[in-house]
Residue, then its C-alpha position, 0 to 999 in steps of 0.5 A: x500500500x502506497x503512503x499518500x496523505x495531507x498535513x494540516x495545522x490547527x496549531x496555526x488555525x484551530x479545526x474542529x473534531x467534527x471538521x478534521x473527521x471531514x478531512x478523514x473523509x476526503x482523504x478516503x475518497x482520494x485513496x489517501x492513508x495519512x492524516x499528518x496534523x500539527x498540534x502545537x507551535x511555539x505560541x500554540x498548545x491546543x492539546x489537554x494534558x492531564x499532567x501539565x494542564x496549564x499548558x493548554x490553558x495558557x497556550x490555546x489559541x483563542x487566548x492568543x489570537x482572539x483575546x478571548x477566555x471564552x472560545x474554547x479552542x483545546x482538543x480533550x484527550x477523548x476527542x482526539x481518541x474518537x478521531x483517531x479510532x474514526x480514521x482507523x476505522x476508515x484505514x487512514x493513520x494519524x501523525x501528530x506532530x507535538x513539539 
């Protein structure tokens, strides 16, 4: 099997769950089998942790580009197990890249 895929960055721009299993879709139309995404940056942690749970509290994007507490720009650790088992499902691996 051939390794064909697309990146995306929701460090840089968040993309929602519902919209990243999208992607998911379009990839399986397009005969792709990987999902290469860029959680953080150097300004971007939108990723809970449970052990250092500042980091997204601090580092999530709303609080950086909207200047707003109240858009809750962060993937929970169950979200980002359903996209992964949703792309599963559909053969397609995900690749995050935290830095």
């Amino acid at each position: 099997m051939s390794r064909a895929g697309l990146m995306v960055n929701p460090a840089g721009r968040f993309m929602s769950v519902a919209f990243l299993k999208r992607v998911v879709d379009g990839l399986v139309v397009n005969k792709m089998n990987y999902l290469h995404i860029h959680f953080t940056d150097v300004s971007s942690f939108p990723v809970a942790s449970d052990h250092y749970p500042q980091l997204s509290r601090k580092g999530r994007i709303s609080r950086l580009v909207w200047k707003s507490a109240d858009t809750d720009a962060v993937y929970t650790k169950a979200e980002l197990q359903s996209l992964v088992a949703y792309a599963a499902d559909r053969g397609v691996r995900v690749v995050p890249e935290i830095e």
